[in-house]
C-alpha positions, 0 to 999 in steps of 0.5 A, a space after each residue: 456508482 460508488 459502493 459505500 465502505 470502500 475508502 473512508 477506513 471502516 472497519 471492514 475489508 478493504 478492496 469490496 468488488 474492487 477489480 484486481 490490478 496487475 502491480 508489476 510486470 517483467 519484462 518492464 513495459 518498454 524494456 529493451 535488449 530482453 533475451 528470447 527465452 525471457 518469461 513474462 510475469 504478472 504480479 496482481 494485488 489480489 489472490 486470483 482464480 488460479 484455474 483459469 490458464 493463459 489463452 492466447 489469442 488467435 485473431 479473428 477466430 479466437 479472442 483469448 485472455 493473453 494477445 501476444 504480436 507478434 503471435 507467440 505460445 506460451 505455458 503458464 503457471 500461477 504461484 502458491 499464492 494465486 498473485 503471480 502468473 508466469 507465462 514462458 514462451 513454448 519456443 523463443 521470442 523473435 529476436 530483435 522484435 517489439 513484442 506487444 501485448 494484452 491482458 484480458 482484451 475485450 471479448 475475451 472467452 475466459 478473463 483473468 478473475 480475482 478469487 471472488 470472480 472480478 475480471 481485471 481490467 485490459 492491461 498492455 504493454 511492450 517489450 523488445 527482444 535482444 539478439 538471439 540466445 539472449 546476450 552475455 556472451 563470454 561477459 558478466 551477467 546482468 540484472 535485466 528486471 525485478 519484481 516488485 519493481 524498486 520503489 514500488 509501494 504497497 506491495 503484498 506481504 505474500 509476495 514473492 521476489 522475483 529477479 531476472 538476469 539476461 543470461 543463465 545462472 548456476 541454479 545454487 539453491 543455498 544463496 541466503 548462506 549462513 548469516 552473520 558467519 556465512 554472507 549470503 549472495 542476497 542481502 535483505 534489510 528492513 525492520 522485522 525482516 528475518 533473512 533466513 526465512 526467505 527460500 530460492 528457486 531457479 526457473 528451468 533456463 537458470 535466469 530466474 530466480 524467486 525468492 519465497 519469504 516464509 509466513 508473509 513479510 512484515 506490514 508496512 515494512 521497507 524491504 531492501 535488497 542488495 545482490 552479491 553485497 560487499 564480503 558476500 562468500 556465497 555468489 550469484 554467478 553465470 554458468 560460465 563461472 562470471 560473478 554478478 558485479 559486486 554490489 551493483 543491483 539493490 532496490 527497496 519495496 514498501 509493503 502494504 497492510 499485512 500480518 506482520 510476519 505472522 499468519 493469524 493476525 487479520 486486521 479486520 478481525 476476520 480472515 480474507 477468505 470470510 464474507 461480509 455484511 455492512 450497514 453504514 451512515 457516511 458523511 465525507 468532507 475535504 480539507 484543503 488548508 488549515 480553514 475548516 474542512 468543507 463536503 466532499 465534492 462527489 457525494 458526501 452524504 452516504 448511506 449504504 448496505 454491502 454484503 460480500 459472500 464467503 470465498 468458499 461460499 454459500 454464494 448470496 442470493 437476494 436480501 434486503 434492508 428494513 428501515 425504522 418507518 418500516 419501509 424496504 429497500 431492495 438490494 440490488 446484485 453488483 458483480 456477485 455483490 448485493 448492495 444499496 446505497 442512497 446519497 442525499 444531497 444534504 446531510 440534513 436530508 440523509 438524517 431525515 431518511 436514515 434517522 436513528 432506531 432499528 434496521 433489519 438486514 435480510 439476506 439468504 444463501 444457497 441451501 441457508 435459511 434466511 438471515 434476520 439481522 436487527 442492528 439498532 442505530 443511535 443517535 449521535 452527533 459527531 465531529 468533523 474531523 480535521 487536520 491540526 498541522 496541515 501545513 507540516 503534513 504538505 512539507 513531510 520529511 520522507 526520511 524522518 518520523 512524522 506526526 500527523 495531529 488533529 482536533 479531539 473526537 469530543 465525546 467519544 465512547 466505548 463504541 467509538 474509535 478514529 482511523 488513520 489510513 495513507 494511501 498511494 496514486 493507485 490506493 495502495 495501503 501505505 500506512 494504517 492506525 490502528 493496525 493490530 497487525 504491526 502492531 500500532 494502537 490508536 485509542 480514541 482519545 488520541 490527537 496525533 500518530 506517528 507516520 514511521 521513516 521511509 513509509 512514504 517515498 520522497 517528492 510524491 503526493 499522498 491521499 489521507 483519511 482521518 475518520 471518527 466513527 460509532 460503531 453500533 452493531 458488531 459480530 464475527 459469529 451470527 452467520 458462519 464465515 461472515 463478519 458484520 458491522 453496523 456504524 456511522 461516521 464522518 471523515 475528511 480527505 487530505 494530501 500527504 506531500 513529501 519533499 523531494 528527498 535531495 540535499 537541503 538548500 542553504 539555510 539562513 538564519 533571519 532573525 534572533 532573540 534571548 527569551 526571559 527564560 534566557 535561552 536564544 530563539 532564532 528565525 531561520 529559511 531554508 529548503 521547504 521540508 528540510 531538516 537542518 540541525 542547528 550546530 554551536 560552538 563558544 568560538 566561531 574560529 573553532 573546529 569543534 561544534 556540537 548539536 543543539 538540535 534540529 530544525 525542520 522547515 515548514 511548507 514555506 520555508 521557514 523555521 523558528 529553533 530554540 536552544 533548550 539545552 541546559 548548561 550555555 555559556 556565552 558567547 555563542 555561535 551558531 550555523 545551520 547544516 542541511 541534512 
């Protein structure tokens, strides 16, 4: 069953009733040569019931919610935020042994949960042990693992960043130093990050160090990261006096949807912890070319209710939906939600059984009166979204801004709006307009937004949604700590593609022309995606060549470059150089 509202951008939180997921383990799954006091830490994307402590299992008698094999004790903890779990082993790991384990195996007694009670699924994985007491020796400390993993994309604002090395470390509190006059021994970068709001603590052992950044990182930023960087006056060093190599270890992280740095921007317009109530009217198509998009292929016609409890409760009990012929329909409990959805085959026949004109949404809470909501829904014919530059948006330069255009949302109003949303493999958040948390607008007139440098990592495949919608019911104070909306809409699907990131092939320039308004046009092939910029010079003995501009191919390989700038004098040369 899909549960209407989850993918398709309205605007409503994002994750209803989605499990939680582990998006990071350390020791990395396979990691090999990991020391015996090593911790094993979980990173979740959602908050999690914070209660529940790790129990191991103890086959047969006891299926706890952590089987470790061989058989191993261990103490947790959860951090502040409720998304990383520690589990430290009561007494070593073996040493030179593949350690296999599992995170809420099934029968467990007491399952992992997100805050609002979804179990998270069965994860596993292995790691292997080094000799005993870990390595290091006399020699230099080493970084064996990181958290968020390098690369890792859509990651939690709240994160925390956490490093682990394979032998004890001099517990030195004050590692971000005093920038620019002080270097610190970690050096962070990324647009709105503030190095001095990041805060460090050593575990017991001295080999792991958290790295805390204060009011939650900016949204949709690419956080990097070096350890001792070049000219750094403050050192990450063994308790043997070794320095970590210098510049050795860096990485980089994407964040996914977030505040912005600051904790009281919520882009749904309310806190996370709120509950929530939706009525939707959903048509969902697909593009897979620059031809006009066609249905979904798995249910394209939608219509659907959801209603979410507030975190804190009152818990939902029953509730129901009245349509404009007075007929009822039942909302059936899901997980602790209560939902109905209904997919007509066609969308002629999801307008004959969900026309325009007033429903009225029941519900009632533990202790509360029963809520009557009355949302009135027009009549509307809207346009089927569609991707003007397909082509350019399956050949994305990663390291480059990239507008995405498409057609006008013809007839828009007050109460319309259009939503852009790219998300990973996993559907991780990776880019969102509007967003009023970075802030970036997007009003209803628009046809193009612009995807920012480094959102999207090179050589991968991305899902994007552009969505027109109606809103017709709207309101963040008629049932206290819920917030609710009543809309209708239609979307299309469509890959994002990046190239693959490395040195652009040679380009060769295959044809040319002066155009009547005396400016050269040339045709160019190249490297699918690829950046070159176009460079000339009046003599082609010369040393000195000077930008034109710069020419981007398409998913073919091809581009068309035109030297606009004022002031040419011929002769001319020109060559293209791979960026």
């Amino acid at each position: 069953m899909r549960l209407l509202g989850w993918r398709h951008g309205l605007r409503c939180p994002r994750g209803w009733a989605q499990a939680p997921r582990v998006t990071s383990v350390t020791p990395a799954n396979g990691a090999t040569g990991v020391p015996v006091t090593s911790s094993l830490v979980f990173v979740f994307d959602q908050n999690m019931d914070t209660d529940v402590d790790a129990i191991p299992s103890m086959p047969p008698f006891l299926t706890g919610n952590l089987e470790v094999n061989p058989s191993v004790f261990v103490d947790s903890a959860w951090s502040a935020d409720g998304r990383t779990l520690t589990c430290t082993p009561s007494s070593d790991w073996p040493a030179q042994t593949t350690i296999t384990w599992r995170l809420n195996p099934p029968g467990t007694i007491l399952p992992f949960t997100s805050s609002s009670g979804t179990p998270v699924a069965t994860t596993s994985g292995t790691f292997t042990t080094g000799e005993s007491g870990g390595g290091g020796g006399d020699g230099g400390p080493t970084l064996i693992s990181v958290t968020p993993a390098d690369g890792a994309t859509g990651v939690s604002v709240t994160t925390t960043v956490v490093f682990v090395f394979d032998q004890a470390m001099q517990k030195n509190p004050l590692l971000g130093g005093f920038p620019p006059a002080v270097p610190g021994a970690v050096a962070w970068g990324g647009t709105g990050v503030t190095a001095s709001k990041f805060s460090y603590a050593w575990s017991e052992d001295g080999r792991t160090l958290t790295c805390t950044y204060a009011g939650g990182l900016p949204g949709e930023t690419v956080v990097t990261w070096t350890l001792n960087p070049a000219g750094s006056v403050i050192q990450l060093e063994s308790d043997a006096g070794e320095p970590l190599e210098t510049g050795r270890y860096s990485g980089r992280f994407t964040t996914g949807q977030g505040s912005g740095g600051g904790e009281d921007c919520y882009p749904e317009g309310y806190p996370d912890t709120w509950g929530t109530y939706t009525l939707s009217k959903m048509a969902m198509y697909q593009q897979t070319s620059t031809a006009d998009p066609v249905p979904d292929g798995e249910s394209p016609f939608m219509f659907g209710v959801f209603l979410k409890s507030p975190q804190a409760g009152p818990a939902l009990t029953a509730g129901s939906v009245t349509l404009p012929d007075n007929s009822t329909k039942t909302l059936e409990a899901i997980f602790g939600f209560l939902s109905f959805n209904d997919t007509p085959a066609t969308e002629a026949a999801l307008d004959a059984a969900y026309p325009p004109g007033n429903y009225t949404l029941r519900f009632t809470q533990t202790g509360q009166a029963e809520r009557v909501i009355s949302m009135t829904m027009p009549a509307a014919t809207l346009p089927v979204p569609k991707i003007a530059n397909f082509n350019e948006a399956q050949a994305v330069n990663a390291a480059q801004d990239f507008t995405l255009r498409w057609n006008a949302f013809t007839g828009a109003g007050a109460q319309d709006y259009i939503s852009v949303t790219v998300t990973d493999a996993n559907g991780n958040l990776l880019f969102q307009a509007p967003n009023p948390c970075v802030p970036r607008e997007l009003p209803v007139t628009a046809t193009s937004t612009v995807i920012p440098a480094n959102a999207l990592q090179t050589d991968k495949t991305y899902r994007g949604t552009l969505l027109f919608g109606r809103m017709f019911y709207s309101s963040t104070n008629a049932v206290p700590e819920m917030g609710g909306f009543g809309g209708r809409a239609r979307s299309t699907e469509f890959t994002v593609k990046t190239g693959t990131g490395g040195a652009a092939g040679q380009a060769r320039f295959t044809g040319y022309r002066l155009l009547p308004n005396g400016n050269p046009q040339m045709d160019l092939t190249g490297t699918p995606g690829a950046s070159y910029t176009i460079q000339r010079t009046g003599n082609v003995g010369s040393a000195n060549w000077t930008s034109a501009g710069t020419a981007t191919m398409n998913a073919s390989g091809l581009a068309v470059f035109e030297d606009t700038q004022a002031g040419k004098v011929f002769p001319l040369f020109y060559r293209a150089v791979g960026n």
